[in-house]
C-alpha positions, 0 to 999 in steps of 0.5 A: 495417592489421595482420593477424590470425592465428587457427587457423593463418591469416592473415585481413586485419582488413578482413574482419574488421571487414566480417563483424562489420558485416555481422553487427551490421546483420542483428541490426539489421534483424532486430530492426527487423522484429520490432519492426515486425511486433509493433507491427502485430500488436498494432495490429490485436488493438486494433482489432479490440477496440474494433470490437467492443467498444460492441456488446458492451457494449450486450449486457452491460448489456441482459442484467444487467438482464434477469431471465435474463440467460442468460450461458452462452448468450452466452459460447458464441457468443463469439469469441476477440477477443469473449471477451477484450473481455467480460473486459476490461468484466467486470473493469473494471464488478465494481470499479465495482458492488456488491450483486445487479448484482455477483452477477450479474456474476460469474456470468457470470464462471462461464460464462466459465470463469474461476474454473477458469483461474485455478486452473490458473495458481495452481500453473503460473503466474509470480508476475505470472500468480499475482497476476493469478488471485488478483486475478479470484477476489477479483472474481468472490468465488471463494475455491474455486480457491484453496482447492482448490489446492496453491498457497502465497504467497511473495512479499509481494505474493501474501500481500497478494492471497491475504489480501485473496481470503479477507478478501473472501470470508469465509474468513478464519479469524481475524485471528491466520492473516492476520497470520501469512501477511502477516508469518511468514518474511518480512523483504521491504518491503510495497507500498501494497497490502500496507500497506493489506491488514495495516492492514485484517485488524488494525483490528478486532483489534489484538492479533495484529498488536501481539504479533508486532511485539512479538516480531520488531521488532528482527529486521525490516529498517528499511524493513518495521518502518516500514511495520508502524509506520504502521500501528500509528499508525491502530489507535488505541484497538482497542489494549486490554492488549497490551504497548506495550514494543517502541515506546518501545523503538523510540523509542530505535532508533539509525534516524531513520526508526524512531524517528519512526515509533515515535512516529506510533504511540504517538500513539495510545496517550496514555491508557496510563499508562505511557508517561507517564514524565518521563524518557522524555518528556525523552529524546524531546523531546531527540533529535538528529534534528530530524524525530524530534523533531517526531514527538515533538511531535505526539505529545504533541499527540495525546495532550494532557493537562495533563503532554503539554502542559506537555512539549511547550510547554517543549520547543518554548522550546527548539526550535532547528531552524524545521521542527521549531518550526513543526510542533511549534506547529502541533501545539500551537495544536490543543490551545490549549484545553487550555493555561493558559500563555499560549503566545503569550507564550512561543512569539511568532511561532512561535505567531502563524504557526501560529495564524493559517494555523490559523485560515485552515483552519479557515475554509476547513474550516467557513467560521467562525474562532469553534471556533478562537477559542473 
């Protein structure tokens, strides 16, 4: 094997290759300990708690239904490990129970100390710490913390958690501030508890959240307009005067995704009298992308008025991909009611199909064919 020189010397590259494995394996066996040692470590914090754990949820339950439970009494004779299990029942009994059992839990959470701690770790914490203390205050119904502190959300997920605290506690000012603090200066992709949360402060009142998409839609990224979108499409009528302009405008979106999201929402708004137009209706139905315009089709579905139908029947004659027909039947045999064609004619096994596994659900649903039959 060749040598090699390194800073005027001349070392065999045996001992090289022995020091570098010498050194990889002490790496290894290191690691191997330390690995070891924090799984043991951890096994016996777990043993210890679930020791404990029975008794001291016997104590819990025996004192929320005795008329003084006397919690900070209890929580000073508490050990560390006790004290960490008792967390551990607070948190999982306050999302399984409501009303004055919940009030009482919560003072226990006082007498813990936990609203202060989790103030603290509001302005020092990571985001996980951060989103962790949002989450005790909405439990425990503690907005004060929060509201003390100089702690501003940043992230999409703690604007969804400080939201939510305030909701909770009736320290929202008006749905305007909560769709500010979910939306403003932000272009990140909500979580399902995100979504949720805007859904949430936004169903009683539509407008706030309608005049800001109406404003930035084409600004947002594809995936957070989708998700405002989805949103939009459950408001349904709490939607009064404000301006439908941006959805029809999405509807026409060079991205798949936004343009069946767009129409999921308009199908909520069928009563408005301008999204009537033949040669919008036509446009939709004619889109190329084949998910797009069964969107379009249960659109029409939901808004199924004479001129919705008539659309919807003729454009299904002409429907070429078998999803899209298929939904688009589907969608259709909901309002058959409605339709003084005789759609089983025009449409032949689309419609037998669609109908017949409509009347399979409603039997299933009720235990009668006769609402389908009419």
């Amino acid at each position: 094997m060749p040598d090699v020189t390194a800073f005027g010397y001349v070392v065999p590259i045996v001992i090289i290759l022995v020091a570098v494995a010498l050194v990889v394996g002490l790496s290894l066996a290191v690691s191997f300990y330390l690995t070891i040692s924090l799984s043991v470590y951890r096994s016996v914090k777990e043993t210890r708690r679930n020791r404990v754990r029975p008794a001291l949820r016997d104590e819990l339950l025996s004192r929320l239904f005795a008329e003084s439970p006397d919690w900070n009494t209890w929580a000073e004779e508490l050990s560390r490990t006790e004290r960490v299990v008792v967390e551990e029942l607070l948190d999982e009994h306050l999302r399984e129970l409501d009303g004055r059992d919940a009030d009482k839990l919560r003072e226990l959470g006082d007498a813990l100390g936990i609203p202060e701690r989790e103030g603290r770790r509001l302005e020092n914490g990571h985001e996980y710490a951060r989103l962790n203390a949002l989450t005790w205050l909405t439990l425990l119904r503690r907005p004060e913390p929060y509201l003390m502190s100089s702690f501003e959300p940043e992230t999409a997920r703690e604007r969804a958690a400080a939201v939510t605290l305030l909701q909770t506690t009736n320290k929202l000012s008006n749905t305007e501030a909560a769709v500010s603090m979910l939306l403003d200066g932000t272009n990140d992709q909500f979580t399902v508890f995100g979504q949720d949360t805007l859904y949430r402060v936004s169903r009683g009142n539509a407008a706030p959240l309608i005049q800001t998409a109406s404003d930035r839609w084409d600004q947002w990224p594809e995936p957070l307009l989708v998700q405002v979108l989805a949103v939009c499409a459950h408001l349904e009528t709490s939607v009064s005067t404000e301006s439908l302009e941006w959805l029809t405008a999405a509807l026409e979106t060079e991205h798949a995704a936004i343009r069946a999201a767009a129409a999921d929402a308009l199908g909520s708004f069928g009563w408005r009298a301008s999204l009537r137009d033949q040669m919008f209706l036509e446009r939709a139905t004619n889109d190329p992308s084949p998910h797009v315009r069964a969107a379009v089709y249960n659109m029409l579905a939901s808004w199924g008025d004479e001129q919705a139908l008539t659309v919807l029947l003729f454009a299904l004659v002409e429907e070429t991909d078998p999803r899209a027909l298929t939904l688009g039947t589907t969608a259709l045999v909901r309002r058959r009611e409605r339709i003084d064609t005789d759609a089983a004619a025009v449409l032949g096994n689309a419609w037998d199909w669609s109908y017949e596994h409509a009347e399979y659900d409603q039997i299933a649903r009720t235990g009668s064919a006769e609402a389908l039959r009419g």
